[in-house]
C-alpha positions in Angstrom: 97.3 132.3 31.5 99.4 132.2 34.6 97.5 130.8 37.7 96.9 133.4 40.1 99.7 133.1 43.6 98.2 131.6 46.6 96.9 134.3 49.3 99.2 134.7 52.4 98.0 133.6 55.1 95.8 135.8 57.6 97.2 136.9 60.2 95.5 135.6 63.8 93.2 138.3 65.0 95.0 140.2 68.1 92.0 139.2 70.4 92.9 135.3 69.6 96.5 135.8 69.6 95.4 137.2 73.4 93.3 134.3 74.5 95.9 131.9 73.4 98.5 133.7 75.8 96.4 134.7 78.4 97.2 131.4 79.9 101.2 131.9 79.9 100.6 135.2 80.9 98.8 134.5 83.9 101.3 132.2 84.9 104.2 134.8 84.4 102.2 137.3 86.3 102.0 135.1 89.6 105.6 134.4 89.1 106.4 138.5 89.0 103.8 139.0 92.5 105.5 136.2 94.1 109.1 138.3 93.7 107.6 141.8 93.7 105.8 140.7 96.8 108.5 139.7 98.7 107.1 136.1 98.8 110.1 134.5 98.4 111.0 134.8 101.9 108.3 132.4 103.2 109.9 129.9 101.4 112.6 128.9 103.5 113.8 127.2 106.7 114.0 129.9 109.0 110.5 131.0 108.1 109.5 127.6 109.0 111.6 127.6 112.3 110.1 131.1 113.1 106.7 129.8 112.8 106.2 126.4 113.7 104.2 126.3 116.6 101.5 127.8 114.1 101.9 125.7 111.4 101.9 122.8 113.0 98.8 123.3 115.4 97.1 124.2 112.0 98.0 121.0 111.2 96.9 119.2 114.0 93.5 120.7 114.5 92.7 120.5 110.8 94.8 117.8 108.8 92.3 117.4 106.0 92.2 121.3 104.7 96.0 121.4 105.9 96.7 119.4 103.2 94.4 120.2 100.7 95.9 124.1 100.9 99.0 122.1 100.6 98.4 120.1 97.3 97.2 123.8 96.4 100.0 125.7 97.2 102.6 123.0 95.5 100.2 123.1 91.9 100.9 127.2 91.9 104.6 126.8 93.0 104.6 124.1 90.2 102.6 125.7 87.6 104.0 129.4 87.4 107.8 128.0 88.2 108.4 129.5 91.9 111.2 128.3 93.4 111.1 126.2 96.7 109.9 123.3 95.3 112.2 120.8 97.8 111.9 123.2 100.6 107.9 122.4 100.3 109.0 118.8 99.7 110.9 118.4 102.7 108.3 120.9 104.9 105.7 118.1 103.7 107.5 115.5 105.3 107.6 116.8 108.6 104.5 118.1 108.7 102.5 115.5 107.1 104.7 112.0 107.5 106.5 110.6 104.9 103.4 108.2 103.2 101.2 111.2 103.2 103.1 113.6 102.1 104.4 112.0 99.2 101.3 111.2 97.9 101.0 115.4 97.9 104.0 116.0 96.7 103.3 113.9 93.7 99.5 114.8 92.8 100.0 118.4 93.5 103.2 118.6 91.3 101.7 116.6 88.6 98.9 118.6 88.5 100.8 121.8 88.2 103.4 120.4 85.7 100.1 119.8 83.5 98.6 123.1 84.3 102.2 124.6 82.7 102.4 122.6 79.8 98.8 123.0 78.8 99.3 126.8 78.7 102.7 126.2 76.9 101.5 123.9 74.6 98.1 126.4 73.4 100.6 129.5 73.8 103.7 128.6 71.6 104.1 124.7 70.7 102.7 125.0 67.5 104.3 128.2 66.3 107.8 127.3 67.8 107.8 124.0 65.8 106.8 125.4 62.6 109.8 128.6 63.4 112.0 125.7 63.9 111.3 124.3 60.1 112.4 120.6 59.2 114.6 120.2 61.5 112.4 121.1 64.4 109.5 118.8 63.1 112.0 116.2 62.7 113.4 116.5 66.3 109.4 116.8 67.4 108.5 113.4 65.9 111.9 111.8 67.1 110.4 113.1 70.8 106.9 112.2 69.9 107.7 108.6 69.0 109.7 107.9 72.1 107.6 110.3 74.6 106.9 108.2 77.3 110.8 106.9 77.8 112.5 110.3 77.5 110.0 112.0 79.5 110.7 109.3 82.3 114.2 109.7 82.3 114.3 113.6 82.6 111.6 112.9 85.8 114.2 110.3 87.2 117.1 111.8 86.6 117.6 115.7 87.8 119.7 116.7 84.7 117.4 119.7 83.9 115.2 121.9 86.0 111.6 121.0 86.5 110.1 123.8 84.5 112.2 123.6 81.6 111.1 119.5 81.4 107.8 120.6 81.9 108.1 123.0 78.7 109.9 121.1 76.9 107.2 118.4 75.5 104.6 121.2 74.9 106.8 122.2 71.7 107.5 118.4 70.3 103.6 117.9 70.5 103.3 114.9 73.1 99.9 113.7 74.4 98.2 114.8 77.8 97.9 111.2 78.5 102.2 110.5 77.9 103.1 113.8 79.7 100.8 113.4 82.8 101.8 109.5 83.2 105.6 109.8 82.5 105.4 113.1 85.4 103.4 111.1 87.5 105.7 108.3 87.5 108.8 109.6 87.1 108.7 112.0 89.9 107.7 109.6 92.8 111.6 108.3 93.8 112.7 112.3 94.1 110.0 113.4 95.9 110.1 110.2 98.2 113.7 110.9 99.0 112.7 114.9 99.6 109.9 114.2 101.7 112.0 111.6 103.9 114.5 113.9 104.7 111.6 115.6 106.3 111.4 113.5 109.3 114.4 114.9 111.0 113.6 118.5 110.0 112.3 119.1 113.5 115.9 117.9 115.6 117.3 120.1 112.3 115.3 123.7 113.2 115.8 123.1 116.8 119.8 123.5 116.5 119.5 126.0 114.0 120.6 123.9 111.1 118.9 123.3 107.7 118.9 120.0 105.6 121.4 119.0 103.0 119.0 119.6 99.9 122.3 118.1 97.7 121.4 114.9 99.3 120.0 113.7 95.8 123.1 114.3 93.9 124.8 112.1 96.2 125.6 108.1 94.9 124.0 106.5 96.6 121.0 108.2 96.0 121.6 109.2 92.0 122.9 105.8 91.5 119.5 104.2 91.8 117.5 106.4 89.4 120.7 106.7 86.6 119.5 102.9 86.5 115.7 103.2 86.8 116.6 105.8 83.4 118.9 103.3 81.7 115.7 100.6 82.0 113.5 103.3 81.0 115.7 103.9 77.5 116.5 100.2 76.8 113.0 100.1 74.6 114.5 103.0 72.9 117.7 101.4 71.9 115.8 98.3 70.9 113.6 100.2 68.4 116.4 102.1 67.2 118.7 99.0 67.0 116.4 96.3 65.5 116.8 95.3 62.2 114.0 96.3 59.5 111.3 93.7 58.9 111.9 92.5 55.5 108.7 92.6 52.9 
């Protein structure tokens, strides 16, 4: 008597499926007002030019809220992937002074990296790996083991754009703990460099000029993280070089 074939898996009820995306979808949708809105033209220079006097009084007569609606406004820029992430930077640093700022720059885009890769990871990390078969689980676990290091040097170094390194380590299954220490860390010399530039913004907007965002692809700039990245991946190589302990 021949056994009878396993049942197929049930399908996720569509109310599930829904609450898993709602997240992502939420997300997307902010990203979709920000455009159909017309948002994107706050985000500039000129905007900033046109309106300093407010901004800045704002500032003055109410620092603490100033830059609390701040660390806000950088965690939804962050989160649903708007651009004018180093405009904000840089805006930060004249505003708020370079020590303050940072400190910002770095909690609110930590917190909206984690906010993203949250509703990534609960949305499609799972069912992309499995898609993926073997060779996805295997390039998971590969990414997995070595987390912390990689995740550092794609913080350090600007090889990718932010949101795709924030989506990136939802798929290969890495910890809340890695991803929001490896963001936190890694992102401090960009944003400290961003923010700096900041200082001058105000001689900048009053001759009509903008600031040379590029400023971190320059040498001696990229120089110093490529090598904070090669220290990062030297524990790599060494666990990937070592010999095997013998029995």
């Amino acid at each position: 008597m021949t056994a009878a074939p396993d049942p197929a898996p049930a399908a996720a009820p569509p109310r599930s499926v829904l609450r898993r995306l709602a997240p992502l979808i939420g997300l997307a949708a902010i990203l979709v007002l920000f455009f159909a809105l017309h948002l994107d033209r706050y985000v500039s220079f000129a905007a900033l030019r046109d309106n300093r006097a407010t901004v800045t009084g704002f500032v003055a007569d109410h620092r603490g809220l100033a830059a609390l609606l701040y660390v806000a406004a950088y965690i939804v820029v962050v989160a649903a992937s708007l651009p004018g992430g180093a405009i904000l930077s840089v805006a930060g640093g004249f505003l708020f002074g370079t020590v303050v700022a940072s400190v910002c720059v770095v909690v609110g885009a930590t917190a909206g990296a984690t906010l993203l890769f949250l509703a990534a990871r609960t949305a499609i990390g799972d069912g992309l790996r499995r898609r993926l078969g073997a060779r996805g689980e295997r390039l998971a676990a590969d990414l997995a083991d070595n987390a912390f290091n990689y995740l550092l040097v794609l913080r350090l170094v600007p090889l990718f754009p932010f949101f795709l390194v924030n989506l990136v380590p939802a798929f290969a299954g890495i910890t809340l703990r890695t991803y929001v220490a490896a963001t936190f860390l890694g992102i401090i010399p960009g944003t400290v460099v961003f923010v700096s530039v900041g200082d001058g913004l105000g001689a900048l907007l009053e001759r009509g000029e903008t600031p040379d965002l590029s400023i971190i692809f320059s040498p001696r700039i990229l120089g110093p993280l490529v090598g904070l990245a090669v220290l990062a991946l030297i524990p790599v190589a060494y666990r990937r070089l070592k010999p095997p302990r013998r029995a």
